[in-house]
Each structure stands twice: as C-alpha cells, then as structure tokens.
C-alpha positions as CSV (number, residue, x, y, z in Angstrom):
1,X,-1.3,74.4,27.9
2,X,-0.8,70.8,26.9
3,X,0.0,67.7,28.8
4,X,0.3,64.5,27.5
5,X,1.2,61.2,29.6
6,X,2.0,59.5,26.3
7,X,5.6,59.3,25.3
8,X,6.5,61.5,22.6
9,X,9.9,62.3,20.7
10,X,10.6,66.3,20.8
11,X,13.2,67.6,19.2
12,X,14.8,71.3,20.1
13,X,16.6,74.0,18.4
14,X,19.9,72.8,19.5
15,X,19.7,69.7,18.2
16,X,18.7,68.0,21.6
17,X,16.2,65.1,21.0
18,X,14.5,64.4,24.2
19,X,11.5,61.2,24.8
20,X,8.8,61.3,27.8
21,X,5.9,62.5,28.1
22,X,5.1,66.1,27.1
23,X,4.1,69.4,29.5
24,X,4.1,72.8,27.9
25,X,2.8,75.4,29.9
26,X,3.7,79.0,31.2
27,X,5.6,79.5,28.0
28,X,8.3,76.5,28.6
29,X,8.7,72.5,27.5
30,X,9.2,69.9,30.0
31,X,9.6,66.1,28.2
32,X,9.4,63.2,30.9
33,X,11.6,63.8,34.0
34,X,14.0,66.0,32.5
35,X,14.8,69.0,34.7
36,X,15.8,71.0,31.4
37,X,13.1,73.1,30.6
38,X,13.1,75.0,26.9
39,X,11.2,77.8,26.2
40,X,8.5,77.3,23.7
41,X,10.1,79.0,20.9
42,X,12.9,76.2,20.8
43,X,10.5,74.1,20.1
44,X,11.3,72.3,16.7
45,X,8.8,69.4,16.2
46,X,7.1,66.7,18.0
47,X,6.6,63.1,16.8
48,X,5.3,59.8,18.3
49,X,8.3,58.3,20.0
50,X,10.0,55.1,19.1
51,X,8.6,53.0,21.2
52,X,5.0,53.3,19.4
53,X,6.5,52.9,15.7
54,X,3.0,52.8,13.9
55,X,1.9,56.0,14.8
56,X,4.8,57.8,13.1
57,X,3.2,56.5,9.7
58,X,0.0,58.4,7.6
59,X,-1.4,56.4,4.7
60,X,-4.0,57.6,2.1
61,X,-5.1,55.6,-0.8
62,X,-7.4,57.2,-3.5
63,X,-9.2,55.8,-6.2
64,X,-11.4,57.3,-8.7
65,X,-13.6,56.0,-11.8
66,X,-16.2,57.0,-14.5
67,X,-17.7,54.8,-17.0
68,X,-19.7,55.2,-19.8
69,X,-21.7,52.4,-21.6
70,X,-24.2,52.2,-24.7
71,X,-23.4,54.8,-27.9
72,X,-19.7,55.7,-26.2
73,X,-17.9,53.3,-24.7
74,X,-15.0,55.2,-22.1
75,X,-13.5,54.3,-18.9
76,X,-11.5,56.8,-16.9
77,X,-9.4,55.3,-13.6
78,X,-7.3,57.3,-11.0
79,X,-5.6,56.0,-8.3
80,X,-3.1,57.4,-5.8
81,X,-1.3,56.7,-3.2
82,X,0.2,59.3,-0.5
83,X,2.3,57.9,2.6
84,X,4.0,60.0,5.4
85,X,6.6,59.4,7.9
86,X,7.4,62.1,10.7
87,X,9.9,61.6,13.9
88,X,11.4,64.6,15.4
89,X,14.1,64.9,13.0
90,X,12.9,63.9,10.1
91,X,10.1,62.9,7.7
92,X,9.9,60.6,4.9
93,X,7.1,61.4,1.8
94,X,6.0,59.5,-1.0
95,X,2.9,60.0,-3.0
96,X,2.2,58.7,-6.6
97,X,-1.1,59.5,-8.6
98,X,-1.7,57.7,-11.5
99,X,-4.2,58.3,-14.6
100,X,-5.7,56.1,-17.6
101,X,-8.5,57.1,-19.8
102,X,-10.2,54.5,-23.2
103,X,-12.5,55.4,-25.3
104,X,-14.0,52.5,-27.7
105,X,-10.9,50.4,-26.4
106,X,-8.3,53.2,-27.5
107,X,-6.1,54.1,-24.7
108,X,-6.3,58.5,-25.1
109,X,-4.7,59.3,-21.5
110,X,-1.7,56.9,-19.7
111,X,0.3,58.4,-17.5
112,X,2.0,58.3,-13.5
113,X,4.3,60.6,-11.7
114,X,5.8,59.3,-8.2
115,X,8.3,60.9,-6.1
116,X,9.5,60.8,-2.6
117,X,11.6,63.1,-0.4
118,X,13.6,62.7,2.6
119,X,13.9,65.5,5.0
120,X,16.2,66.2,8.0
121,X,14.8,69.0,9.9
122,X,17.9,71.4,11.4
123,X,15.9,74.4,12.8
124,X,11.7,74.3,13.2
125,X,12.3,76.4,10.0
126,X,14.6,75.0,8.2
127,X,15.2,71.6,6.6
128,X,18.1,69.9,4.6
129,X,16.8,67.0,1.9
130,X,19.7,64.6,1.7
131,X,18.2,62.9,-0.8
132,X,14.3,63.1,-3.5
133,X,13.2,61.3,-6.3
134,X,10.6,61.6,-9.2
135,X,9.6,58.8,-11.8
136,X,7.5,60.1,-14.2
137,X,6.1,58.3,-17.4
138,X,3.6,59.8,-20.1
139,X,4.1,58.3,-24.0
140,X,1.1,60.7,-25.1
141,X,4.6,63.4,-24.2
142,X,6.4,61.3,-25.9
143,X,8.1,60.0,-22.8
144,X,8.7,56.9,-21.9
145,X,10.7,57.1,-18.5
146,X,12.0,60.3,-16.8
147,X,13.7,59.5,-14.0
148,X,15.4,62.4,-11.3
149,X,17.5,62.4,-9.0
150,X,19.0,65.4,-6.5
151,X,18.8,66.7,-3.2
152,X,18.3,70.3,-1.5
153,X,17.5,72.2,1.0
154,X,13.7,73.6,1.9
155,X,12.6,76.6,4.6
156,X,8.8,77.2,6.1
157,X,8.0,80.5,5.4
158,X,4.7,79.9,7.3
159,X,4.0,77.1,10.0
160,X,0.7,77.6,12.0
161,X,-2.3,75.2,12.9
162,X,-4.4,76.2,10.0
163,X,-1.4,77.3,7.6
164,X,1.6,75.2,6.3
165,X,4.0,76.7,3.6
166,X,7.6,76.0,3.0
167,X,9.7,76.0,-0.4
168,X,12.8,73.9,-1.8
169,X,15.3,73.6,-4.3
170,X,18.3,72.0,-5.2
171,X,20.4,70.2,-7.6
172,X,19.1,67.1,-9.3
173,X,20.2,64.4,-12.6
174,X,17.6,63.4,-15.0
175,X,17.5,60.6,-17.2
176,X,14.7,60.7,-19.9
177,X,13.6,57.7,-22.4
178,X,11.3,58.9,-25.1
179,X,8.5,56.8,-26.6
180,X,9.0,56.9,-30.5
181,X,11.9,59.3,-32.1
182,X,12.8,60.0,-35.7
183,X,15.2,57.4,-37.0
184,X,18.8,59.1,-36.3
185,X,17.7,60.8,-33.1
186,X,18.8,59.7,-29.6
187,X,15.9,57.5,-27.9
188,X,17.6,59.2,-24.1
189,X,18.6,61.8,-22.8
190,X,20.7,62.7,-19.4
191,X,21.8,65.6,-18.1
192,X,21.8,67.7,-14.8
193,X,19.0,69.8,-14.0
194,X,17.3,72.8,-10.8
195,X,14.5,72.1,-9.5
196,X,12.1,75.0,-7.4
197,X,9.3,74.1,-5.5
198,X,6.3,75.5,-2.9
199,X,3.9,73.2,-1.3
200,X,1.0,75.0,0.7
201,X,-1.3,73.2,3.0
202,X,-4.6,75.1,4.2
203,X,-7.1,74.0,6.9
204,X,-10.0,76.3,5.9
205,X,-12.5,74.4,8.1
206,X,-12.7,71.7,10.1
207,X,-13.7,69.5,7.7
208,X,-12.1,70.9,4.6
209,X,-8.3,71.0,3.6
210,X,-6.9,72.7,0.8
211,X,-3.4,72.2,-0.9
212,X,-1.1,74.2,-3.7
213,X,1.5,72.3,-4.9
214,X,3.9,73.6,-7.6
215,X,7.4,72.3,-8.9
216,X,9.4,74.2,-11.4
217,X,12.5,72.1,-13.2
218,X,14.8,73.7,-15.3
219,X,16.4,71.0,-18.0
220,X,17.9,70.8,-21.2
221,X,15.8,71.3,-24.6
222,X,17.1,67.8,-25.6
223,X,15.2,66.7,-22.8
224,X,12.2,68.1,-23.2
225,X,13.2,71.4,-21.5
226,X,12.0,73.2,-18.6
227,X,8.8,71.1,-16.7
228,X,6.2,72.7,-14.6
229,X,3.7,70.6,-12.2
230,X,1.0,72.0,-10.2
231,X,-1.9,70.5,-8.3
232,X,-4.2,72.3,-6.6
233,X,-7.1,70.2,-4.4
234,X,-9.1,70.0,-1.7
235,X,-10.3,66.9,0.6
236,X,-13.4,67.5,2.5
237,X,-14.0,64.7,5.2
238,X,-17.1,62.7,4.7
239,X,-16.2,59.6,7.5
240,X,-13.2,60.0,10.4
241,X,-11.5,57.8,7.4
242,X,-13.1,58.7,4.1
243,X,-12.2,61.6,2.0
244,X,-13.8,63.4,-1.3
245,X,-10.9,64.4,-2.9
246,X,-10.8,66.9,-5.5
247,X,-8.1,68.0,-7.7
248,X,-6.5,69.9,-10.9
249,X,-3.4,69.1,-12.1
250,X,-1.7,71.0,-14.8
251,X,1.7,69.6,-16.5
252,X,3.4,71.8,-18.8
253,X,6.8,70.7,-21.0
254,X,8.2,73.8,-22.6
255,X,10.1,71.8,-25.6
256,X,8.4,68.2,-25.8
257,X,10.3,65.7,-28.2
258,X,8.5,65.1,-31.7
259,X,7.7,61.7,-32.2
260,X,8.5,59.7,-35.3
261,X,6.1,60.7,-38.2
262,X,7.5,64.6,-36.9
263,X,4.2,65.7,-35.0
264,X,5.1,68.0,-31.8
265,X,3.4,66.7,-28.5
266,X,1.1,69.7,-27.0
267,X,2.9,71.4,-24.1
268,X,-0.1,71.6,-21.6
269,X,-2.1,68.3,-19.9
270,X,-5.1,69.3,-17.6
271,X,-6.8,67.3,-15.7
272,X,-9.8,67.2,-13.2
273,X,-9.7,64.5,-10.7
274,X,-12.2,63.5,-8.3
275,X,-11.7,60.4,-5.8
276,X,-12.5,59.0,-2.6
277,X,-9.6,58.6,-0.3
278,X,-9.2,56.0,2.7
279,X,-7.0,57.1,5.3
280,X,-5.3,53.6,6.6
C-alpha cells in the first residue's frame, strides 16, 4: 500500500496523465479526487508534479585526483558530471566524464565524452528517444571532435526496485575531426551510423549501487570504424550526499586514423577511476 498526500504526476498505460495526490492499494491507483481507478499494472511511472519543479531534477558531480611529487612529478584529474530529469512522460539525461593525466609536465591522457538523451515514455516498457547526442574528444585517438547525432527507440527488459535494465538503438549522423593526418588525407569525416546500447542499474544493498553501461556504434572505417564504450561502477554511500565512486571504462575503436608521421593509434583505452560524488 502507499499513500501519499503530496501531489504527484502519474502517468497510465493509455496515455492518461493524471496530478493529486497518490493511493494504491488493493491492487488499484487512485490520483487526487479522480473517481477513475487503474489497476496497478497500468501503472506507467510516477514523477513529482509540476507544481514542485525542483524535485523532478537529480544532480551528481564527481571529482577525482592523484598527485605525485619529488622523483616523479604526475597529476591525474577526473571530473564528471551526471544530471537527471524525470516527469511522467518523459526524462531528460546528461552525464559527461572527463579525464587528464601529466607526467613531468607532459600531457599522456586528455580526453571527455558527453552525451544526453531525451526519452518519451509510451508504455511502462517501452520508450521512443526523439532525439540523443554524444560529443566525444580524445587527440591521443587521433580525434579531435566526434560529434553524433540520431534518435531511437529503447525497451526495459527488467524494471524492479533493486533491478533496472532496458536497451536502445537507432539511427544516428556522425561528424569526426581528427587531430593530425597525413598531408593529402581528409582532416573530417561524416557519414551515417547504428548505434546499440544496454544500461543496467543494480541496488545490491542498501548502500551500494552497481551500473553496466555498454554502447556499441557501427561507422565507417574512414571514420575510425565501429566504437565500443563500456563502464562498469559502483557508488557506495558514505554521507546521505556523498558518494565513493568507482569505475572502469573501456573504449575501443576498431580502425583508428594514423596520425601524420604514419603511427596507428592503439585500439583499446582502460581506465580506473575513483571519485567522490556530491549529490546536489
């Protein structure tokens, strides 16, 4: 059973978005003084309702840092940045993550990847994404800029309290700009692209999450060819608002771009990351 006096916004298989406060018991829905009642199945999502606009928003920002000092001079920074917007119908994501590692004042590691997605939610299952992004940048890839642009559709093959897993894919355009070329090869690239992806969230206790995220994107060999991302991390609560996050990322191009004097780029990046995150 759960009753709320605080207004929400529900929204219900058929579309219906209804605001009030919430009642679900004996298997059925009731939202304010509505005297439709749904059965709990229907039930698509549940969001703060207009009226309390600030609720509706989740921001996390991580940063992480190592220095060394004396025989070996290195400094390695992380930040990132992961914001979340969920109404009844639809949510809004954007999460950037950000690396740079010197060693005796020689860059070795540069890099940041930020996307966003925009989902409209059609069944509790499934969702349509009118519209995602992805600006990525790595010159030790011998990229520059890679920008990408599409849309798609996504489906939750699991949706529980502890458990949260749903894949997408669509079309997309990608633009890339590479770093250094040979002279008489194309500095850009653009062409049209697929991209396949799974995210899986895991609440293994009460203070521990886990997440899997994995994007598959097939491209063009002129582009640097098909691109895999992965992260897999887990953020164990230390405060109500402070996080130890932990995570490996794992970029892989399949044909990177050789730079100018003709050396290949490797196709692999690891990369441990640990942070603490403030929830805002």
């Amino acid at each position: 059973m759960v009753i709320s006096g605080r207004s929400h916004s529900v929204r219900f298989n058929d579309g219906t978005v209804q605001q009030g406060s919430l009642n679900i018991s004996g298997g059925y829905v009731v939202v304010g003084n509505s005297p439709s009642q749904y059965r709990y199945q229907d039930l698509v999502s549940i969001a703060p309702s207009a009226e309390d606009e600030l609720s509706a928003w989740s921001i996390k920002v991580g940063v992480g840092a190592n220095l060394s000092r004396g025989n070996t001079e290195q400094t390695e920074l992380s930040a990132s940045v992961d914001i979340k917007r969920r109404t009844a119908s639809n949510r809004l994501l954007i999460n950037a993550l950000a690396d740079r590692t010197a060693n005796d004042d020689k860059v070795t590691e540069n890099n940041l990847r930020a996307n966003g997605t925009f989902d409209w939610f059609y069944t509790s299952s499934l969702y349509f994404r009118p519209v995602f992004f992805e600006y990525y940048r790595d010159p030790f890839q011998n990229i520059d800029n890679k920008y990408t642009l599409g849309a798609g559709f996504g489906y939750y093959l699991i949706d529980t309290d502890k458990l949260e897993w749903d894949i997408g894919a669509g079309p997309a355009y990608q633009r890339t700009e590479f770093s250094d070329v040979a002279a008489g090869q194309d500095t850009s690239n653009s062409s049209t692209s697929f991209y396949f992806e799974s995210n899986l969230d895991y609440e293994w206790r009460t203070n521990v999450d886990l997440k899997f995220d994995y994007r598959f994107t097939f491209a063009e060999n002129a582009s640097g060819g098909n691109a895999q991302h992965a992260l897999a991390g887990a953020s164990i609560d230390i405060t109500n608002d402070i996080d130890l996050d932990l995570s490996l990322v794992w970029d892989h191009l399949a044909s990177p771009v050789a730079n100018a004097d003709g050396s290949i780029p490797k196709q692999d990046d690891y990369k441990m990351i640990v942070s603490l995150g403030v929830e805002l």
